[in-house]
C-alpha positions in Angstrom: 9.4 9.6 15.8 11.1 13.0 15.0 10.0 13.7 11.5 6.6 13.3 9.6 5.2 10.5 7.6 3.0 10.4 4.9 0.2 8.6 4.1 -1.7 8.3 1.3 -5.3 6.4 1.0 -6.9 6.0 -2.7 -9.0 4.0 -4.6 -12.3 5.0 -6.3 -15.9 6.5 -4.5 -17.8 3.8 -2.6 -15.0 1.7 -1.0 -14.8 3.8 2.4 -11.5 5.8 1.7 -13.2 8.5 3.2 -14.1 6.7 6.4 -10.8 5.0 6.6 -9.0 8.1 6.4 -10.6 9.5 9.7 -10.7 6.4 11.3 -6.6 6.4 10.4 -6.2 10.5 11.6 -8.2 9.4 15.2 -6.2 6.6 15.7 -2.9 8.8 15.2 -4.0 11.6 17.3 -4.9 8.9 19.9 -1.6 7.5 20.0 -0.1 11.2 20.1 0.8 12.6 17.5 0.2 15.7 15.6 -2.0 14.6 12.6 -3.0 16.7 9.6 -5.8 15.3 7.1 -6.7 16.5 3.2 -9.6 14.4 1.3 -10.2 14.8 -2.6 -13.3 13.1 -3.4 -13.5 13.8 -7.2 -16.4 12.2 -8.8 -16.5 9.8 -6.2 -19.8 9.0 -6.4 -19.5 7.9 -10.2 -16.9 5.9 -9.6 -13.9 8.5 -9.9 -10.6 8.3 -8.1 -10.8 8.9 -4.1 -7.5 10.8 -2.6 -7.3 11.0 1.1 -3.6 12.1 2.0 -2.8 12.0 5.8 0.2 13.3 7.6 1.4 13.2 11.3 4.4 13.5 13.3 5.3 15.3 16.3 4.2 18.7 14.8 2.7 19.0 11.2 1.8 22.3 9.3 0.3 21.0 6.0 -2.2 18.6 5.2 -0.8 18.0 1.7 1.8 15.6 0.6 4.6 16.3 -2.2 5.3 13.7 -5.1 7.8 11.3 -4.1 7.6 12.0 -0.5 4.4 9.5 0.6 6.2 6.6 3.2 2.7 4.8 3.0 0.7 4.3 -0.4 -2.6 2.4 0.6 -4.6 1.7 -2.7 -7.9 -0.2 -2.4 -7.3 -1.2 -6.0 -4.9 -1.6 -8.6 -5.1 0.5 -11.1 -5.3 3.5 -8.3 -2.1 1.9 -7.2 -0.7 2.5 -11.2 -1.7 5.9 -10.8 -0.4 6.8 -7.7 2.7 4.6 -7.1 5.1 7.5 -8.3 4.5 9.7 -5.4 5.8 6.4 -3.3 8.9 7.5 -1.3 12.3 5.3 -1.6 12.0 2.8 0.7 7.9 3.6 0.9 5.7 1.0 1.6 2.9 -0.3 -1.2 -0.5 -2.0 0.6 -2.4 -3.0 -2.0 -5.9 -4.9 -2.7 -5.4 -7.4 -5.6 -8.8 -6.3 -6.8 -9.1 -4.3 -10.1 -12.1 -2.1 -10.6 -12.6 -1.1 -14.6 -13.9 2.5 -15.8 -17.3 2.7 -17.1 -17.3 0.7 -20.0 -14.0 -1.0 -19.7 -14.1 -4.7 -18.8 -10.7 -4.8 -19.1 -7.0 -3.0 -18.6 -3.4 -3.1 -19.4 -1.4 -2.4 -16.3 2.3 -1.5 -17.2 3.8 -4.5 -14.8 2.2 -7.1 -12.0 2.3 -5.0 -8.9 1.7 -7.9 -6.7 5.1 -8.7 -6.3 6.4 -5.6 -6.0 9.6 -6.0 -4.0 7.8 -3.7 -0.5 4.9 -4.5 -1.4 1.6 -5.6 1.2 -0.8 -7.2 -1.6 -4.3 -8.8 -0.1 -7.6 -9.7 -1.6 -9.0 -7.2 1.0 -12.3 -8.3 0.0 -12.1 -11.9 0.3 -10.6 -11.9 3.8 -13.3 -8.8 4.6 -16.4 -11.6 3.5 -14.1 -14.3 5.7 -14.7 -11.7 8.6 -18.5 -11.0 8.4 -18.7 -8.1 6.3 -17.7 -7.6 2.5 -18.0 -3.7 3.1 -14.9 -3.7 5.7 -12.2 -4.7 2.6 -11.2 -0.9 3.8 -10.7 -2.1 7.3 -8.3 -5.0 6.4 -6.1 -2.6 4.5 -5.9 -0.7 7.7 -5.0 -3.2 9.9 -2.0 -3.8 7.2 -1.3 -0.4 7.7 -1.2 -0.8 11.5 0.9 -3.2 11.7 3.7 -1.2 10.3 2.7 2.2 12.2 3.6 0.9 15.7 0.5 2.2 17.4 -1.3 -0.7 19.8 -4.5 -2.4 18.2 -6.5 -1.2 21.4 -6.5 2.3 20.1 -7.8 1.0 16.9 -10.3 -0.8 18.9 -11.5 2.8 20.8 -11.8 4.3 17.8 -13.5 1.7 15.9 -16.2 1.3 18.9 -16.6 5.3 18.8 -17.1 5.3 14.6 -18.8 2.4 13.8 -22.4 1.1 14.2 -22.7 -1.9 16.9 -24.0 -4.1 14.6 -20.6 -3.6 12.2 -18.3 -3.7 14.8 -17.2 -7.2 15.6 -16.7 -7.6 11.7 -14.4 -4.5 11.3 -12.4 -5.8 14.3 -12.2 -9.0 12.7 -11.3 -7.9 9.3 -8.5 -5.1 11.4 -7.0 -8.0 13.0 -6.5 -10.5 9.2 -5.4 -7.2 7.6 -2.7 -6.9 10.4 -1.7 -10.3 10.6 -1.2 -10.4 6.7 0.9 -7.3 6.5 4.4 -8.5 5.7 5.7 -7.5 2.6 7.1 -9.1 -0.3 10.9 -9.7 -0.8 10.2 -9.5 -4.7 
């Protein structure tokens, strides 16, 4: 690969953006490359929007990501998918969990359109399949493993770097949930 990619993680505090975004940066600077990574956390802890933008290529100088310019949008829900989806690349690629999580006090929203159809568009009840696997906390590793199966870099790196990050007791659930999240990862024609 000769130029950078971008990737950006978000969804709201509590759903392990912040983990998945180091996991994502070890696994690239395992597999070579130059990786840069910036985290926003917000008021993540009430519930408030979670940014963690990564970028990597043969050599990067800046952690930050431009508008229009992202090649991987990962949103752990949908309505951080709304917010985010303008800063999608053409041809950028949209992994999303089906799940909506309301603001405080809101039980429900108007989205502008269905995303879930989105022509280039991954869409997965992340949690569901994370439950399937063992452990409902890992929806964050099933979007990851979507991820990874359009970034080219072997699941055994993943593997290393999940055995290095996560407790024992977690890790043959995260595997699992890895693994459905990459074998779910084709897209949608629209």
């Amino acid at each position: 690969m000769s130029k950078v990619k971008n990737i950006l993680l978000v969804g709201v505090g509590g759903q392990g953006i912040i983990l998945a975004g180091k996991l994502l940066a070890e696994v690239l600077a395992a597999g070579g490359f130059d990786v840069k990574l910036s985290e926003v956390h917000g008021m993540a802890q009430r519930g408030g929007s979670v940014v963690t933008q990564v970028r990597f290529g043969p050599q990067v100088y800046s952690p930050l990501v431009s508008p229009g310019k992202v090649d991987y949008l990962v949103a752990f829900e949908q309505i951080e998918a709304w917010r985010w989806l303008s800063w999608l690349g053409p041809g950028g690629l949209l992994i999303m969990d089906e799940q909506i999580i309301y603001p405080a006090g809101r039980t429900q929203v108007t989205l502008p359109e269905d995303l879930t159809g989105r022509p280039g568009t991954v869409c997965l009840n992340a949690r569901r399949i994370a439950e399937e696997a063992g452990l409902v906390k890992a929806a964050n590793m099933v979007l990851l493993g979507a991820l990874a199966a359009h970034l080219g870099i072997e699941l055994e790196i993943w593997y290393r770097v999940l055995e290095n990050s996560v407790p024992l007791k977690y890790l043959e659930s995260n595997r699992k949930a890895l693994e459905e999240g990459f074998a779910r990862a084709k897209p949608s024609a629209g």
